[in-house]
C-alpha positions as CSV (number, residue, x, y, z in Angstrom):
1,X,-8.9,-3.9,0.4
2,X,-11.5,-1.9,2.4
3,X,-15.5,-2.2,2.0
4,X,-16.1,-1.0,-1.5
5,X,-19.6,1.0,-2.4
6,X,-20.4,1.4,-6.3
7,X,-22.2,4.4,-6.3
8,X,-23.8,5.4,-9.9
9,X,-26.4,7.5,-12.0
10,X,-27.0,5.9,-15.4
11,X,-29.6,7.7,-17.4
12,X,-29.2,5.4,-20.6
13,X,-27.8,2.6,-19.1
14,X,-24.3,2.8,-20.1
15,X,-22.9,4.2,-17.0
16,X,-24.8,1.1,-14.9
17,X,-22.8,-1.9,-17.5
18,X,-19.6,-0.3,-16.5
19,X,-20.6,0.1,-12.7
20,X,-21.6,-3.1,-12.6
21,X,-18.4,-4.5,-14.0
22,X,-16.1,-2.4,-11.2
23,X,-18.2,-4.2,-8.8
24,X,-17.6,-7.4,-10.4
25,X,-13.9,-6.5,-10.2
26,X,-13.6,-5.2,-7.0
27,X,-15.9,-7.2,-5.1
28,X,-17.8,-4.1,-4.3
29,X,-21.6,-3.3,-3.4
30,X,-23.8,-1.6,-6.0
31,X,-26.0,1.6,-5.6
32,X,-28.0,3.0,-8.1
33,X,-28.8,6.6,-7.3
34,X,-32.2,7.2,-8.7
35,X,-34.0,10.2,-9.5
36,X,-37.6,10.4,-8.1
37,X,-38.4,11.3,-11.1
38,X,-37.2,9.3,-14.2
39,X,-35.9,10.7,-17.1
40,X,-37.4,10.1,-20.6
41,X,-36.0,10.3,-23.6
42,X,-36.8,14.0,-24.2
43,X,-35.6,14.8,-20.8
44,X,-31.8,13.7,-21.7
45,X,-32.2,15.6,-25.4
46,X,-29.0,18.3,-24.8
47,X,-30.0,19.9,-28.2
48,X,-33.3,21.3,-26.9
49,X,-32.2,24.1,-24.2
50,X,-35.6,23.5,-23.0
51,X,-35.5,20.0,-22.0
52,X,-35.3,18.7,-18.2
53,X,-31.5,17.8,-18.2
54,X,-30.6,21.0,-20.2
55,X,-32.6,23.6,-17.6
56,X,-30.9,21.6,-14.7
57,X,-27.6,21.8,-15.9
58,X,-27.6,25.2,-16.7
59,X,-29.6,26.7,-14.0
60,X,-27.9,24.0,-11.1
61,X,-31.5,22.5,-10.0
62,X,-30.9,19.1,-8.2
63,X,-33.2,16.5,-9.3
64,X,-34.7,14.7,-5.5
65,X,-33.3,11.3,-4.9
66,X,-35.5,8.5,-4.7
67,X,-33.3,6.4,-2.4
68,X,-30.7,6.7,0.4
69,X,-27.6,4.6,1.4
70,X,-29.1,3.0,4.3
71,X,-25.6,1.7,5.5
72,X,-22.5,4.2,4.3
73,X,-21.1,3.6,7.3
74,X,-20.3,0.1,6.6
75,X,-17.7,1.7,3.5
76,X,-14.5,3.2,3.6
77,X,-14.2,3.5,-0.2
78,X,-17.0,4.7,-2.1
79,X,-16.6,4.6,-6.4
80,X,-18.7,7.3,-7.8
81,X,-19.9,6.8,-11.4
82,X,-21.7,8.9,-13.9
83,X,-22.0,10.4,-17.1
84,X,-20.4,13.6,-18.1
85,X,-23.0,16.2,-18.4
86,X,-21.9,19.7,-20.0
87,X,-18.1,18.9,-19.1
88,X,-18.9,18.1,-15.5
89,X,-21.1,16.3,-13.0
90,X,-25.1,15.7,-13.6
91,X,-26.6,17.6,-10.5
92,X,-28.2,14.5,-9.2
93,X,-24.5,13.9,-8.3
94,X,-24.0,17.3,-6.0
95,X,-27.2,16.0,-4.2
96,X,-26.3,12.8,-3.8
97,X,-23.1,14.0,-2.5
98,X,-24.9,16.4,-0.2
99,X,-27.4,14.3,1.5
100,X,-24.9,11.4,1.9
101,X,-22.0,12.4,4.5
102,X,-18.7,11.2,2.7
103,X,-16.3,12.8,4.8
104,X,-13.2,10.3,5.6
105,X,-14.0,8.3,3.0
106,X,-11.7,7.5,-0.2
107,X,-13.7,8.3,-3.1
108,X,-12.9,7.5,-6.3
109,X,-15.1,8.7,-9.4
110,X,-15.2,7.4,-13.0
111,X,-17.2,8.2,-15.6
112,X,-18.5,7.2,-19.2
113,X,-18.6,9.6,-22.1
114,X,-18.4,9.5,-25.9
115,X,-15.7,11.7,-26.1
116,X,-15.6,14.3,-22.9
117,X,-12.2,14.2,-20.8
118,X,-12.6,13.8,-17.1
119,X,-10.3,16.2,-16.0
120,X,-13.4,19.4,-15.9
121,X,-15.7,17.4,-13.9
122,X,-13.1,15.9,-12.1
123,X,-11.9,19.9,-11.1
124,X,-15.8,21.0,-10.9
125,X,-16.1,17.9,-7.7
126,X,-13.4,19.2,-6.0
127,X,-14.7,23.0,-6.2
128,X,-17.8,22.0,-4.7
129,X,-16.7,19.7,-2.3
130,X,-13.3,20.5,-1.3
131,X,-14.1,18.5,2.1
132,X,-14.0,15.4,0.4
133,X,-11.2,12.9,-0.5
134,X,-11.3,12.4,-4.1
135,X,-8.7,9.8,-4.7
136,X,-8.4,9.2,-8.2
137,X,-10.8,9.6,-11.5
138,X,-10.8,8.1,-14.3
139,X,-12.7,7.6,-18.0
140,X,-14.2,4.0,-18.6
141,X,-15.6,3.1,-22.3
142,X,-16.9,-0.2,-20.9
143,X,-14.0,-2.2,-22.9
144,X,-11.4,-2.4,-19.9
145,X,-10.6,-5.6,-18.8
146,X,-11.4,-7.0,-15.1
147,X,-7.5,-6.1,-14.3
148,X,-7.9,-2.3,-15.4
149,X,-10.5,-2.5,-12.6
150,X,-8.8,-3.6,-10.2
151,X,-5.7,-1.9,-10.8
152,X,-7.3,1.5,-11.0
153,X,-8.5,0.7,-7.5
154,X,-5.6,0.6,-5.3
């Protein structure tokens, strides 16, 4: 198996427990892709069209990036996880895809969600990046076993 790069945005946490575990799995390196400006708890409230994750959804801002992958060259696959926002992608996502050149590199995406399929966001990343080879994506809870893991990353 190639060099393996973890690659997640976890605004409540959940989406790190599972990244962490697929690096676990796959022997991979872990990246947290932080905002340079951290959400609160009224910043994630979907309910209120006025809060910060709301207004960036809907009107496509990109939140700025705190940190950079100093070393992408060293990874052939890179696992993108995040939480589905509005059926699709947070922003901070189509930035960090943006300022990082992932061209050539297999990319497989997963994310965590109550209850959203993948299969928008899933469409909405290849839209906006048709350049890019997504390989596979999939929906983790966080219950999978260390096999489901691994299997899913062949």
């Amino acid at each position: 198996m190639s060099k393996v790069l973890v690659s997640y945005f976890s605004a409540s946490g959940t989406t790190k427990r599972v990244a962490e575990k697929v690096a676990a799995a796959v022997n991979g390196d872990l990246f947290e892709i932080e905002p340079k400006e951290k959400y609160t708890k009224e910043d994630l409230d979907w309910m209120n069209k006025q809060s910060r994750s709301s207004v960036e959804m809907n009107e496509n801002i990109k939140p700025e990036i705190a940190n950079k992958v100093s070393n992408l060259d060293e990874y052939d696959t890179v696992c993108l996880a995040f939480p589905i926002w509005w059926y699709k992608e947070p922003t901070i996502i189509d930035k960090f895809l943006e300022e990082n050149n992932m061209e050539g590199k297999n990319i497989y995406v997963f994310v965590t969600s109550g209850s959203s399929p993948i299969d928008s966001t899933y469409k909405s990343l290849h839209d906006n990046f048709p350049n890019l080879n997504f390989v596979s994506g999939k929906r983790f809870t966080g219950d999978e076993s260390e096999e489901d893991y691994k299997s899913w990353l062949v």
